[in-house]
C-alpha positions in Angstrom: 4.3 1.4 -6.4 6.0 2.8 -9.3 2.8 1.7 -11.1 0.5 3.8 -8.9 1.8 6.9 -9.2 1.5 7.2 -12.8 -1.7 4.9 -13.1 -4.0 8.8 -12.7 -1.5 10.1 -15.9 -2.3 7.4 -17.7 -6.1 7.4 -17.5 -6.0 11.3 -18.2 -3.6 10.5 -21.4 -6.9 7.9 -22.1 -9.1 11.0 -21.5 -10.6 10.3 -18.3 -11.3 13.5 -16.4 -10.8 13.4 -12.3 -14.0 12.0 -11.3 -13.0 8.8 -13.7 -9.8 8.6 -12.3 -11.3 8.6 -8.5 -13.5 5.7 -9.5 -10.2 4.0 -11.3 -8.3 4.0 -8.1 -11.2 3.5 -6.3 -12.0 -0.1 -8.3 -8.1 -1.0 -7.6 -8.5 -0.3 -3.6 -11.7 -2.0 -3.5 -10.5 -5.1 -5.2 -7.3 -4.9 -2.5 -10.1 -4.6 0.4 -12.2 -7.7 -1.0 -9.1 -9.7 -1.7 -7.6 -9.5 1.4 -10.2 -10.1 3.1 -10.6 -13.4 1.3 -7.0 -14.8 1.1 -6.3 -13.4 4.8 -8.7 -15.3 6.5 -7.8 -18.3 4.3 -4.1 -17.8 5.6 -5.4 -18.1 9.2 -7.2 -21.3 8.0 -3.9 -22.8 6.0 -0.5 -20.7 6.1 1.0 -18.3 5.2 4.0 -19.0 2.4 1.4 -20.3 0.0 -0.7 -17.1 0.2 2.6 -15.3 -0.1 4.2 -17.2 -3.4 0.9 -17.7 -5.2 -0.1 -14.0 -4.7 3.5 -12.7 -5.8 3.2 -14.8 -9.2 -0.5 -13.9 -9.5 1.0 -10.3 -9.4 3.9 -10.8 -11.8 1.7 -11.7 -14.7 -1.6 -9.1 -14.1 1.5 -6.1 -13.8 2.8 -7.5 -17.2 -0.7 -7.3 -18.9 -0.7 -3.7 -18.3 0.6 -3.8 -21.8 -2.9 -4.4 -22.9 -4.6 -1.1 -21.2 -5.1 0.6 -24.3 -8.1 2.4 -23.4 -10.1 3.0 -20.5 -12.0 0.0 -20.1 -8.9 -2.2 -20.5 -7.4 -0.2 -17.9 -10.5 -0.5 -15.1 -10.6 -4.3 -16.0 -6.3 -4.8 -15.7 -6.4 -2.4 -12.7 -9.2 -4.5 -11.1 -7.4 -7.6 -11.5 -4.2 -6.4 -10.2 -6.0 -4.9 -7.0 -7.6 -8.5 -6.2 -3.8 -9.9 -6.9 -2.3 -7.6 -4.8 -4.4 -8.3 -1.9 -3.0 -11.9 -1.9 0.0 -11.8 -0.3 0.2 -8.5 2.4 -1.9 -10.3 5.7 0.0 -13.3 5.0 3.6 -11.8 4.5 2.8 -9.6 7.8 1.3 -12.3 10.0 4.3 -14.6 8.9 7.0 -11.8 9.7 5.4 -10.9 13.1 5.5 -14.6 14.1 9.3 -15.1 13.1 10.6 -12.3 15.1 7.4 -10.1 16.7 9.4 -6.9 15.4 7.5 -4.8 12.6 9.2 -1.6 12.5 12.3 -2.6 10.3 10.0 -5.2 8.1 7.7 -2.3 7.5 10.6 0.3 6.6 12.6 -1.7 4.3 9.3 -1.7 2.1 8.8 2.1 2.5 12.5 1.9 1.0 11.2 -0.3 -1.7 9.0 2.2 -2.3 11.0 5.5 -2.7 13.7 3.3 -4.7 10.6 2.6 -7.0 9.1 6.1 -7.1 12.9 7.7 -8.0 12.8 5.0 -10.8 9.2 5.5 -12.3 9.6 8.9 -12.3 13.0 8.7 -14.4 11.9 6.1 -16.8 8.7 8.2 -17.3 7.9 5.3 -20.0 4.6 3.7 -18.9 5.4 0.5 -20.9 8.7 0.1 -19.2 7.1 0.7 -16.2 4.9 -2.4 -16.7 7.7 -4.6 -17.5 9.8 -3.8 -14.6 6.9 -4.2 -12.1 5.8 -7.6 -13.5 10.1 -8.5 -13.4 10.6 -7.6 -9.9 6.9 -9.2 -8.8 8.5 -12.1 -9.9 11.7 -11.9 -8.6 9.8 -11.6 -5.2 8.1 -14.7 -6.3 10.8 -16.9 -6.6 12.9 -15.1 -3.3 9.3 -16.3 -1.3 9.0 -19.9 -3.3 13.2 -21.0 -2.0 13.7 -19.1 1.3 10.3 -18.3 3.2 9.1 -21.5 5.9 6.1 -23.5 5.3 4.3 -22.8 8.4 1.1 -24.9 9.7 -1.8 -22.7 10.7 -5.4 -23.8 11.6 -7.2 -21.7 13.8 -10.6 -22.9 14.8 -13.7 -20.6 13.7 -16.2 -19.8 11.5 -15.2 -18.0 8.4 -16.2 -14.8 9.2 -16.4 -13.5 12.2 -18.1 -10.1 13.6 -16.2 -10.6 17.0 -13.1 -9.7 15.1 -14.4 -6.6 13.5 -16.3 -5.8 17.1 -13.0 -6.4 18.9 -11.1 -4.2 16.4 -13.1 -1.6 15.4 -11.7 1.5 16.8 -8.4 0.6 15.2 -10.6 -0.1 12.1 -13.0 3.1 12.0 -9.7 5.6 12.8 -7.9 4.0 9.9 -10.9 3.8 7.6 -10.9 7.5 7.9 -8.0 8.2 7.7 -7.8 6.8 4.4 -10.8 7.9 3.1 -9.2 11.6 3.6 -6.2 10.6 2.3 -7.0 8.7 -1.0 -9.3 11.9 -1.8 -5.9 13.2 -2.3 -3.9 10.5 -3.6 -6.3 9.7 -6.0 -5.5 13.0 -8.1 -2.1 13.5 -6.2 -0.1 13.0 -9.9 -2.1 15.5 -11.6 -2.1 18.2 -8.3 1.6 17.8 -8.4 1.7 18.3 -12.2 -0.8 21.2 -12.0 2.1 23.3 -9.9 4.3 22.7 -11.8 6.2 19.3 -10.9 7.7 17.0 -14.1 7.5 13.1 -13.6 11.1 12.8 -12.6 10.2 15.1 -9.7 6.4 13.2 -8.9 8.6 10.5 -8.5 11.0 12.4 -6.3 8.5 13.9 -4.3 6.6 10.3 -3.6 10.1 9.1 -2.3 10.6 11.7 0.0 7.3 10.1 1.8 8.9 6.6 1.6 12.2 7.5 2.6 11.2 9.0 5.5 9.2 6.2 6.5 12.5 4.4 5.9 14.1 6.7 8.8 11.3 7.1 11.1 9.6 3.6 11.0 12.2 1.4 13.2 12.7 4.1 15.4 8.8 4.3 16.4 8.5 0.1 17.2 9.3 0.9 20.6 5.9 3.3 21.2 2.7 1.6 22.6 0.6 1.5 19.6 -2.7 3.0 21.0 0.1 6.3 21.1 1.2 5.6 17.6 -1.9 5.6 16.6 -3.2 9.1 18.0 0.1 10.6 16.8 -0.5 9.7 13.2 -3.9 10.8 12.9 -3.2 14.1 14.7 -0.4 14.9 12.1 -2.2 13.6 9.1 -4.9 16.2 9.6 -2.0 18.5 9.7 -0.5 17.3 7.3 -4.2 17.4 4.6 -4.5 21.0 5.5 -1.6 22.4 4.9 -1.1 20.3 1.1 -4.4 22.6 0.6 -2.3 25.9 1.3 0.7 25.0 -1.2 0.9 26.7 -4.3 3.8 25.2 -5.8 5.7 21.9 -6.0 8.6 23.3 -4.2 6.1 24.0 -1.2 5.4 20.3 -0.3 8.5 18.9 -0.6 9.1 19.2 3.5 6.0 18.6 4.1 6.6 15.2 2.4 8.5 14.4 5.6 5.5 15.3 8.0 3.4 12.8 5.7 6.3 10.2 6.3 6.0 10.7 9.7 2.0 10.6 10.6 2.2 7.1 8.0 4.6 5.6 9.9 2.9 6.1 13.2 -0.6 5.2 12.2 0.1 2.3 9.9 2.7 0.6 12.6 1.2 1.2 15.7 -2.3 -0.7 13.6 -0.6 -3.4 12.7 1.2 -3.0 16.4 -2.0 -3.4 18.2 -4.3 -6.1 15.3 -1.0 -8.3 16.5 -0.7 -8.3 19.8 -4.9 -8.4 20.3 -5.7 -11.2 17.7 -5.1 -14.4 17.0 -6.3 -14.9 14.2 -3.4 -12.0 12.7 -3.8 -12.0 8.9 -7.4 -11.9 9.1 -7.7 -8.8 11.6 -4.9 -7.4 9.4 
């Protein structure tokens, strides 16, 4: 995460203007979509730990090889790569976590905590090349925490590969997320450089990121109890309040409690989907 937040500043530093930097982040999200899509299913098909440890180290050593992105064709190919590693590991790591214990709300806040930790860090390093090294140290760190304590779990699920009925049992879930991201990644994309437009350093970019993530932190085991059709509605009503009213702030200061109102609609949409893809599917990492 601490990664992401910088990745616009360091295509602009490589001269990319905003349009560049929408397809950047758009090659990293696509490689995430196609990759999980892949190693998901396979999950279903063979378990989950070795989707889990092989995409951590995968991840360890593409996050180190930012070190190479010297320019921006280095940095599309390194950033593809590390989308398609990423997408390993996040079906499996769910799917295995729901079937242990059926509760997501505290799995799902401890890495919104990860996440603010991380963006407080980035953002007072402010070195990109420390940056990288870090990442690629705690990827692996992660690695070897999944390799000696995670469960080898047996999973076949009879099928075909792919399978519409999943998408056709899914798809309102589906469609309500897809848009909701597609709004939100038109601002995330260029999120960095807004923030530095009015007026925000990287030590605060990094503290406004963590005000989302903390307040996922606070808000996400408290929601687990909601139905998640409910959760669902809530976060997209609040997300479309949330959009608008990022478009009326005309300085830094001005979106820091508004921070909290993201935190909140995030919590509520992304929980109460991965609520509702696991208590309708068995075939979990795939519909996730």
């Amino acid at each position: 995460v601490s990664l992401v937040i910088f990745i616009p500043l360091i295509a602009q530093s490589y001269g990319a203007n905003p349009s560049t930097i929408g397809i950047l982040v758009a090659t990293y999200q696509g490689m995430i979509f196609l990759s999980s899509a892949l190693f998901g299913r396979w999950s279903d098909l063979k378990g989950r730990k070795q989707f889990v440890v092989s995409g951590l180290l995968v991840a360890s050593l593409v996050f180190f090889a930012h070190h190479l992105a010297k320019n921006l064709p280095t940095l599309f190919l390194i950033r593809g790569l590390a989308g398609i590693a990423v997408g390993i590991f996040p079906a499996a790591i769910i799917a295995y976590v729901y079937e242990q214990n059926s509760k997501l709300g505290l799995f799902t806040a401890i890495g919104s905590l990860g996440w603010g930790v991380g963006s407080i860090f980035a953002g007072a390093v402010g070195v990109y090349q420390k940056l990288f090294t870090y990442s690629a140290i705690l990827y692996f760190s992660s690695f070897l925490f999944a390799l000696i304590f995670l469960k080898q779990t047996k999973q076949h699920i009879e099928q075909p590969f792919f399978s519409w009925h999943i998408i056709k049992r899914n798809w309102r879930v589906y469609l309500s997320f897809f848009l909701r991201h597609s709004g939100a990644f038109g601002i995330w994309a260029i999120y960095p450089l807004f923030l530095s437009y009015l007026g925000a350093n990287k030590l605060w970019i990094g503290i406004i990121y963590s005000i989302n993530a903390f307040g996922q932190f606070f808000f996400m085991p408290h929601l687990e109890r909601i139905k998640s059709n409910k959760l669902i509605q809530l976060g997209l009503y609040f997300s479309t309040a949330t959009f608008i009213i990022f478009g009326l702030c005309r300085n830094f200061w001005q979106i820091l409690p508004f921070q909290v109102l993201l935190a909140f609609s995030w919590s509520c949409l992304y929980l109460g989907s991965l609520k509702y893809l696991m208590e309708h599917n068995e075939e979990k990492s795939t519909a996730v």
